[in-house]
KEPA-166291 format. One line per field, with one value per residue (C-alpha): z, x, y; residue number from 1; residue in one letter. Coordinates in Angstrom, 2 decimals, always signed. Each point is the difference from the previous one (the first is absolute). Last residue first. Layout:
N
w = (Z/...)
u = (X/...)
v = (Y/...)
nr = (NUM/...)
rest = (a/...)
***
This chain:
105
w = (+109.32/-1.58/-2.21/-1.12/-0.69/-2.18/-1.66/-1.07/-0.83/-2.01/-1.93/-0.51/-1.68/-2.23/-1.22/-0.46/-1.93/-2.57/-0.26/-0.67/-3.73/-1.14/+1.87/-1.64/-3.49/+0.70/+1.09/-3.40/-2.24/+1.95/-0.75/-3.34/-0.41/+1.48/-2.06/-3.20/+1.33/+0.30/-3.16/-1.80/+2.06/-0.64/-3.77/-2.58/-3.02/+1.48/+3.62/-0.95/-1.38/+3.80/+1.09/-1.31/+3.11/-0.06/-3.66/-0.74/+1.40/-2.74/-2.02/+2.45/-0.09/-3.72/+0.74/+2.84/+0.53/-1.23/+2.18/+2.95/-0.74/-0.40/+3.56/+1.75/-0.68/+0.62/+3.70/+0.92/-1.47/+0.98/-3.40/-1.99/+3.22/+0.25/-4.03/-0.07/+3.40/-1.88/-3.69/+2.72/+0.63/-1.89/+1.85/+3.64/+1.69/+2.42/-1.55/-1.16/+3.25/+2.00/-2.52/+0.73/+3.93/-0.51/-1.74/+2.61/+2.73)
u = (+30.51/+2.44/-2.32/-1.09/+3.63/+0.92/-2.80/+0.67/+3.49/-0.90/-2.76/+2.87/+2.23/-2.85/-0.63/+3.53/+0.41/-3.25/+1.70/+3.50/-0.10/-2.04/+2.26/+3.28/-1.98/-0.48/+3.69/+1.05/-1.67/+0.97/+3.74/-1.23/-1.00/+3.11/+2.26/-2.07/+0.06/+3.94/-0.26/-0.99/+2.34/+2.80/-0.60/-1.51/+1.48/+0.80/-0.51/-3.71/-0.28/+1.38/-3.46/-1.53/+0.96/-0.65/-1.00/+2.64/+2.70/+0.72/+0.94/+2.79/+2.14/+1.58/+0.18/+2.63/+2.27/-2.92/-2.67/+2.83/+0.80/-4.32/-0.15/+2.77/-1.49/-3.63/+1.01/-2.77/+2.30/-1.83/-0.93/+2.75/+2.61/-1.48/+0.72/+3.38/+1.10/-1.63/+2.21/+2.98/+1.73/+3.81/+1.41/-1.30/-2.60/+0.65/-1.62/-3.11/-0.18/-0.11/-2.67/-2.43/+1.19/-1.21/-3.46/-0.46/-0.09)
v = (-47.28/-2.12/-1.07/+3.05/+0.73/-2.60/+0.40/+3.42/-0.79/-2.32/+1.91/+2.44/-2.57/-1.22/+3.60/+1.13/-3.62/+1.46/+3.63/-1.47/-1.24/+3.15/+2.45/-2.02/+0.33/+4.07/+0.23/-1.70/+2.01/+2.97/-1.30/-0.13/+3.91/+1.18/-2.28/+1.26/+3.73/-0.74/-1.20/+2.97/+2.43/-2.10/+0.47/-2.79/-1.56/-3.96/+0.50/+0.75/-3.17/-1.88/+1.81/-3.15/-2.14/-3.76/-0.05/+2.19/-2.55/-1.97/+2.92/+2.00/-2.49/+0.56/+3.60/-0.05/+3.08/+2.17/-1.68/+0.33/+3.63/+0.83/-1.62/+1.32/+3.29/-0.73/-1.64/-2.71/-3.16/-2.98/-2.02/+1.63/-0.51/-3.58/-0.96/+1.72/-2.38/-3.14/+0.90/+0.06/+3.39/+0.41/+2.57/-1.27/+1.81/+2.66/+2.75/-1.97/-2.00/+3.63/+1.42/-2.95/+0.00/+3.83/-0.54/-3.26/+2.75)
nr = (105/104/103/102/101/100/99/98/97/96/95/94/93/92/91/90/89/88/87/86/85/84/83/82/81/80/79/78/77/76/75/74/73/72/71/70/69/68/67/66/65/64/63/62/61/60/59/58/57/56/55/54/53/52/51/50/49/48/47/46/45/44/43/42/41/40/39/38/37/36/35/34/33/32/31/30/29/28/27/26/25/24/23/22/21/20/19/18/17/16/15/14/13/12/11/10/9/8/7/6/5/4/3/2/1)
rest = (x/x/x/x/x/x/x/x/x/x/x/x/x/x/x/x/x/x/x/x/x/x/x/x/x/x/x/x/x/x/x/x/x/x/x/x/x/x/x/x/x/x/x/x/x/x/x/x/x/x/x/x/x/x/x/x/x/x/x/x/x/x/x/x/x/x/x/x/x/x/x/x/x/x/x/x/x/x/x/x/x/x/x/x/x/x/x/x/x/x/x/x/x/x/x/x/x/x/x/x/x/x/x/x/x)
***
């Protein structure tokens, strides 16, 4: 979902895109295509944001197929930190239910 409304910003975006806009669509931009355009289009942007998200290099020389292994790879990243983040809160809200309903009974 935010892959399309990524895509749907980039085609609808004004001619001349804000420096902020260019930053969020290198930051957020999941489509390889789109991505190696914009890191052409935009060079001088692309360096402050390595740190932040290194595959942003492989824009630079690589193919589609490379960083779409990259995207792949970092939206795994990502998944994994969101399981890591939840798994304690899942815990909590399940002992709250299971209070709740022992002391309803």
């Amino acid at each position: 979902m935010i892959r399309r409304l990524v895509e749907s910003d980039i085609y609808n975006a004004a001619p001349d895109p804000t420096e902020d806009k260019i930053r969020f669509w290198l930051a957020e931009c999941r489509t390889p295509g789109l991505l190696l355009s914009l890191v052409k289009k935009f060079p001088m942007l692309v360096q402050p944001l390595l740190e932040y998200r290194p595959l942003l290099q492989t824009a630079f020389g690589g193919s589609e197929e490379e960083l779409q292994k990259e995207i792949k790879d970092e939206e795994e990243l990502e998944r994994k930190g969101d399981r890591i983040y939840w798994e304690p809160l899942r815990k909590d809200l399940e002992n709250w239910r299971r209070a709740k309903v022992q002391k309803n009974e």
